[in-house]
Kinemage of the C-alpha trace (Angstrom):
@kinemage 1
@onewidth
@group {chain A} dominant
@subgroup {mainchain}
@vectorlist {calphas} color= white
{ca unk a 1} P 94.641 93.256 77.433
{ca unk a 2} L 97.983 91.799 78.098
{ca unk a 3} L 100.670 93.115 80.389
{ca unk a 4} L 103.610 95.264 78.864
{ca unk a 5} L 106.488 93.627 79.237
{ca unk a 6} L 108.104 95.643 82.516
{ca unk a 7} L 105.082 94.383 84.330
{ca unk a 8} L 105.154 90.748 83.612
{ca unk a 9} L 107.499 89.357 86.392
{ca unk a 10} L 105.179 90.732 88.962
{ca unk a 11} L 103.082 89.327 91.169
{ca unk a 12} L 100.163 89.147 89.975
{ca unk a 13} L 97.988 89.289 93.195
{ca unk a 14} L 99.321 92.151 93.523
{ca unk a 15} L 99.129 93.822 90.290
{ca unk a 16} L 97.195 97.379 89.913
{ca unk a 17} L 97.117 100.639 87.618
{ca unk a 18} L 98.455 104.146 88.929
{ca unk a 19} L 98.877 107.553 87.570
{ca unk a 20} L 102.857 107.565 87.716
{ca unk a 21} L 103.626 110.881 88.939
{ca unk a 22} L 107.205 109.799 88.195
{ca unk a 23} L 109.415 110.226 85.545
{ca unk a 24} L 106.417 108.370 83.381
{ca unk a 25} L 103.937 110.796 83.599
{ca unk a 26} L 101.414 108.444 82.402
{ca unk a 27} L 98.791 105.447 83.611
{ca unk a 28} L 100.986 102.557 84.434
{ca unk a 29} L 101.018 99.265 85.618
{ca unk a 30} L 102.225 98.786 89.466
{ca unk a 31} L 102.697 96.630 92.557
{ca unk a 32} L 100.943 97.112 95.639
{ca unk a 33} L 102.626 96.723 99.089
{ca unk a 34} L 99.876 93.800 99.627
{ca unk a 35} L 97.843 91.661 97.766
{ca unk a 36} L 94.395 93.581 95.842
{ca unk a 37} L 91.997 93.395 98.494
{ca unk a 38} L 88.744 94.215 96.097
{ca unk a 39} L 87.786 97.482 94.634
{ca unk a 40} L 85.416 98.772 97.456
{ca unk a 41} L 88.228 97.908 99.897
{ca unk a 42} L 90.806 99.659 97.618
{ca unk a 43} L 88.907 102.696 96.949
{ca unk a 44} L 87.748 103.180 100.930
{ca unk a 45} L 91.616 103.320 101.669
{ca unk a 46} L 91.272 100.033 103.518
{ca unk a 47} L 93.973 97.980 101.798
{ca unk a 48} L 97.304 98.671 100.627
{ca unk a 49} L 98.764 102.409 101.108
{ca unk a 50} L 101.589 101.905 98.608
{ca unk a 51} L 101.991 101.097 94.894
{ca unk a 52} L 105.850 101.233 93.213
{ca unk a 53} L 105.232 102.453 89.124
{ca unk a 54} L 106.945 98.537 87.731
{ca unk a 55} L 108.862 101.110 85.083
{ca unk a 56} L 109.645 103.931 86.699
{ca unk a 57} L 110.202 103.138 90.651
{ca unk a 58} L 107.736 105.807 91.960
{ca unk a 59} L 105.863 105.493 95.021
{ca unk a 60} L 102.172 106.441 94.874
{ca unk a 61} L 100.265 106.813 97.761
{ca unk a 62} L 97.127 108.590 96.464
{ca unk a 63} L 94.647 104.961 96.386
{ca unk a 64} L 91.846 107.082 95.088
{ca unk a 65} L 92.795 106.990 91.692
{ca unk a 66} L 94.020 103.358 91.469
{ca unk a 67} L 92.351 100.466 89.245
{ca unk a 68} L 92.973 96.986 88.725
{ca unk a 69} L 91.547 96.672 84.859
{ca unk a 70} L 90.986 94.169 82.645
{ca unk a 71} L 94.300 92.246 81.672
{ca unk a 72} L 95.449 88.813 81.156
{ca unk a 73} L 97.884 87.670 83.992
């Protein structure tokens, strides 16, 4: 999968999927307030606590529904 284009000037170390409970409304690509740690780290609540939606600006701190995905950096 490649990245839509209001993702593709992130970093990409720290590139993961939310739940935008923005203005989106909708699964959407965002950046992390740290680099991914690994999925057993993320979903324990051991790495980042913040991801900012890349198209909307909202600030999710519910990690137990994030996902990194398959995409093409």
């Amino acid at each position: 999968m490649k990245l839509p284009a209001y993702a593709q000037g992130a970093t990409s170390a720290k590139l993961i999927q939310i739940l935008c409970r923005g203005k989106c409304g909708d699964t959407r690509w965002a950046e992390l307030n740290g680099e991914y740690p690994g999925r057993q780290e993320l979903k324990s609540g051991a790495g980042p606590t913040r991801a900012t939606c890349l198209k909307c600006g909202y600030i999710a701190s519910d990690y137990y529904n994030w996902g990194r995905g398959d995409v093409d950096y």
